[in-house]
Steps between C-alpha positions, in 0.01 A plus 500: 500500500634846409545772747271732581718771384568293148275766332700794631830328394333521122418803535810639609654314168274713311637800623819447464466380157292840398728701706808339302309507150428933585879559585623344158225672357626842638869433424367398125299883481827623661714365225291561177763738369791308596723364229578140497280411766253204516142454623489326783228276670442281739471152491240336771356138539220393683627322867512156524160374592454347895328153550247629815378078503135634426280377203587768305884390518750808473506886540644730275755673707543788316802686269845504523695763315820313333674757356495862334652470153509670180320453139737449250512269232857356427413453098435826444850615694704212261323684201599834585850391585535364185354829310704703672861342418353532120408855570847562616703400256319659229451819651889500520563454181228736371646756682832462364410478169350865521795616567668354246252604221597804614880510464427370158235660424568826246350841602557650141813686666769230622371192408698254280226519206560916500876484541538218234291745244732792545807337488362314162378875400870646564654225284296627232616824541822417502450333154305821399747738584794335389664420791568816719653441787200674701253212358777236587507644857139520517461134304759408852306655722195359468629164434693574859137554657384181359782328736404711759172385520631160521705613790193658661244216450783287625588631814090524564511182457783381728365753739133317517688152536648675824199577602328164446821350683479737762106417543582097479686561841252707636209200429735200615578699853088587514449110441759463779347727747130351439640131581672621832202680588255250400736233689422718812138556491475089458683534846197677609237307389630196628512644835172629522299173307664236708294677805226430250332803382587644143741785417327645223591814468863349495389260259347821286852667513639185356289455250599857402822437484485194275250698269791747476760241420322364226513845315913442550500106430297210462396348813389183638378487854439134749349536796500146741419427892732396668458199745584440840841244417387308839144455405458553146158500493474841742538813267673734695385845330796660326583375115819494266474791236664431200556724181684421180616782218584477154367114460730310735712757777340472832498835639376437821380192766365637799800704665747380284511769188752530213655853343531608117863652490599685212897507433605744220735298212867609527615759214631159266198305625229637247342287238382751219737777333208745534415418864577770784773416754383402870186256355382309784490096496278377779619265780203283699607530938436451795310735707788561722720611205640858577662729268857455497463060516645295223281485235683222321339267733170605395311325239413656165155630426403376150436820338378346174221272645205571331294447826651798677150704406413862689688866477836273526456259134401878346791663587739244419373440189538919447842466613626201339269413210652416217283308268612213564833587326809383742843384459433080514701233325710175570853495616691312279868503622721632779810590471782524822796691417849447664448883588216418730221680226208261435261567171189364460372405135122550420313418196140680467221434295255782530517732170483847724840350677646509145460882456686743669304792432283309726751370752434644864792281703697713705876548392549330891254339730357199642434193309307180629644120396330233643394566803767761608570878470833567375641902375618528120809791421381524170344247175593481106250454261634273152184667319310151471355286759822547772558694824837475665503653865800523766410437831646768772773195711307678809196340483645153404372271823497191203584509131128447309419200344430471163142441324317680757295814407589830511307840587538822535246662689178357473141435243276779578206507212388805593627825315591705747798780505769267439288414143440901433876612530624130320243664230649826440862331546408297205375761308766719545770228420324439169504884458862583549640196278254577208589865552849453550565264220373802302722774635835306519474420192444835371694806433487867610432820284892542536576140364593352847402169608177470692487423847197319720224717598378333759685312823513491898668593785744260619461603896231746634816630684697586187446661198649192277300387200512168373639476103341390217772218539393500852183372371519286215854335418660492867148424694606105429145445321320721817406772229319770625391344880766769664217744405204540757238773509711700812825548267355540177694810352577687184862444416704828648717573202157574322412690764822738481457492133186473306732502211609160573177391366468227227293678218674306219472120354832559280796673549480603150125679561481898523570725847128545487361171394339242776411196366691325825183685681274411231547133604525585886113644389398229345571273758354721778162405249516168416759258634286244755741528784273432802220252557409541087458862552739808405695736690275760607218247597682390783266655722162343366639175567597538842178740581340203356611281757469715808135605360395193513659337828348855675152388343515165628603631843253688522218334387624204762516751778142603429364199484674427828401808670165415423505147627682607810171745561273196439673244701557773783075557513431144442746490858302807630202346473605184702716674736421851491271705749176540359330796753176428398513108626685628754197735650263217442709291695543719712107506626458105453818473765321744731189330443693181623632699797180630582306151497772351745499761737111437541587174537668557783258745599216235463700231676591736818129578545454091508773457720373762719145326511665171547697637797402770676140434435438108534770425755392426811 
């Protein structure tokens, strides 16, 4: 038989439930305008019924209130997640690529379309006015402002890769700091849930957090209970958090989180001719890595994984893209000389590697055989199929085998800077030779033999010019790769005298006859000297290509943005605060309240009767 104060015991249950249910209500109105944060309710079940041993068999004995925990729906989190490291990356690249479009884009005062035209125009009136020396110097002038827009769009360039290196560290250390501080809210959350109640405001900031991440990486969280090791079949509250990044690196398990350390290439380290100095590679440590550690006992990050995703997989492929066109080929022989030098023999098949005016492999570097990193002094070229590279004797720890393959640098398919300044060094290259072929082989007004027009600096600390010899018949078959778009230069004796100038085919032609510019004309016109298009279209080709990778960026990032605004209300609605339930809950909770306190009420003025008034 149940006690006489059973119903009072039910009653109080009530109460406590309402009273719990208007609280979370409250704290729900309270929070309607806070970001990140997560409806909460309460979770109640009804008591477990009594047996009283009367016909009727058992009592309900009321509600118990388990728990006060939040609305959220896991599917819609993995589906944001997984927008938002899309959303990332493109909006990266899309931003990039603006600024690209417009370092090559021409304002109808200084771009390359404008200056092409007036040099062309001044070569005409050199022609026209029989070769003064004022149209020679003006002919030199303008041609000299077609170089220095190469020198301008170049530097841009190598400026913006800074920047996109520069930004690379900034994400990696923001990935850091999010694990570390993720690591300690875990710490948190453990120690609150194994009392049994639910941190879920701590559980909203780390949900937060991992939304933010994704923008930077892809993500993949695990949350599992953890079991009492003595009785596994107690749960003792707290759980083991795990994330992974970038497909397979776990960033974090519980307390135990790992750093993204970015360590700058030495000077000879790089892997492109075009690339800035200082580019960072990035090493995968432990969370009590400091600055100042050895970093050669980190691990590498694989910065060409194609699972990388978020802000970091966009600015990488900004920095390093090169459309898929890298040094690669098989090592073939190695040589060990009694001076200590070893060479390395490497036979390529790709038709780009076969092309110097296309050739980006720095005059020294680092060079990958097999599976180790090694430093090259410099490399021949027989102008076929063969590279030949020496091997700096300091970074010997084993001589490399043969047959293994060879890289330098690595396959990014994306055309990012490194592919825009590889363009314009190719065009150029073409440029100078088809232009220089012209002009050595000419003659000035004066009947003196014709010198190259066109050339580079040999050091940006000197004011040395590489020779036409320089650049054809003592390059050993390198042609024109010394040229890049941050030395391209009008040769200087041109530039002290415009008489120097070529204007004649034959020595026996007139002092005012130009047929040698005639031809120099005509192949300005019609010669195909880059991607099947002539000199001054240059710039529709490449605008061509940014146009269109800035189109596709930005359509993507659209499309993103707009699923990121559905997925986010489809979240809302789940999660969110809705004030309108809220106020309706808010009177059916008070209702609740108000029906248990009568309860009680009702069950006082029976116990009252019962006591006071039928005792005896």
């Amino acid at each position: 038989m149940t006690s006489q104060f059973f119903g009072l015991n039910i009653a109080a249950s009530g109460l406590r439930a309402a009273n719990a249910s208007l609280n979370t209500t409250g704290n729900n109105i309270s929070n309607a305008n806070t970001d990140n944060y997560s409806r909460q309710k309460v979770t109640q079940v009804a008591s477990n019924s009594l047996r009283v041993f009367a016909r009727y068999g058992c009592a309900g004995a009321g509600v118990d209130t388990i728990a006060i925990e939040r609305v959220r729906d896991e599917f819609y989190d993995v589906k944001y997640r997984n927008n938002e490291q899309l959303l990332g990356n493109v909006s990266q690249k899309n931003y990039y690529n603006q600024l690209i479009e417009k370092y090559l884009d021409d304002d109808g005062t200084s771009g390359f379309s404008t200056l092409f035209n007036k040099m062309e125009a001044s070569l005409e009136s050199v022609m026209t006015a029989a070769g003064t020396t004022e149209t020679k110097a003006t002919y030199i002038s303008q041609m000299k402002a077609v170089t220095e827009y190469f020198n301008n769009v170049y530097g841009s360039l190598q400026n913006e890769q800074a920047d996109v290196n520069a930004e690379i560290k900034l994400c990696c250390d923001r990935i850091s700091s999010i694990s570390q501080e993720i690591a300690s809210v875990n710490k948190q959350i453990n120690i609150i849930e194994m009392t049994g109640a639910k941190a879920n405001e701590l559980r909203d900031k780390r949900d937060a957090m991992i939304d933010e991440l994704s923008k930077l990486i892809s993500v993949e969280t695990k949350e599992t209970p953890i079991v009492d090791e003595n009785n596994p079949s107690r749960i003792t509250g707290a759980t083991r958090y795990q994330i992974w990044v970038a497909g397979s690196y776990e960033l974090l398990d519980t307390y135990e989180y790992r750093k993204m350390i970015c360590v700058a290439r030495d000077e000879d380290g790089g892997t492109g001719q075009n690339d800035v100095g200082g580019l960072f590679d990035i090493k995968w440590g432990y969370g009590s890595y400091k600055d100042g550690d050895n970093v050669n006992e980190l691990s590498d990050f694989a910065i060409d994984s194609q699972l990388i995703g978020g802000e970091l997989q966009g600015l990488l492929a900004m920095r390093d893209g090169n459309n898929a066109q890298y040094f690669h080929g098989k090592g073939t022989e190695v040589k060990q000389y009694p001076d200590g030098t070893v060479t390395v023999t490497v036979k390529v098949e790709a038709s780009y590697l076969k092309d110097m005016t296309k050739c980006t492999i720095p005059k020294d570097g680092r060079i990958h055989i097999g599976a180790k990193d090694y430093r090259y002094d410099k490399w021949e070229y027989d102008g076929d199929s063969t590279y030949t590279f020496t091997i700096d004797p300091g970074s010997l720890s084993s001589i490399p085998d043969v047959g293994k393959t060879v890289k330098i640098g690595y396959s990014n398919k994306y055309q990012g800077l490194p592919y825009y300044m590889a363009q314009m060094n190719e065009w150029l290259r073409q440029f100078s030779a088809a232009t220089n072929d012209i002009m050595e082989n000419g003659f000035t007004s004066d009947s003196l033999e014709g010198v190259n027009l066109l050339t580079g600096m040999m050091d940006t600390n000197s004011v040395a010019q590489y020779s036409y010899e320089d650049l054809t018949t003592l390059s050993e078959n390198k042609g024109y790769y010394f040229l890049t778009g941050g030395n391209f230069c009008v040769n200087e004796v041109l530039l002290d005298n415009a008489d120097r100038l070529a204007t004649k085919a034959d020595i026996t032609e007139g002092e005012s006859e130009f047929m040698n510019l005639k031809k120099l004309k005509e192949m300005f016109d019609t010669k195909k000297i880059f991607r099947g298009a002539t000199s001054g279209e240059f710039l529709t080709k490449v605008l061509a290509d940014i146009s269109l990778n800035k189109s596709n960026s930005q359509t993507l990032e659209d499309t993103y943005t707009s699923l990121e605004n559905t997925i986010d209300n489809q979240r809302l609605s789940d999660s969110g605060v809705d004030e309108d339930e809220e106020a309706s809950n808010l009177v059916k909770y008070q209702n609740a309240y108000t029906l248990s306190s009568k309860m009680i009420q009702t069950l006082t003025e029976i116990y009252d009767r019962l006591i006071l008034q039928t005792g005896v």
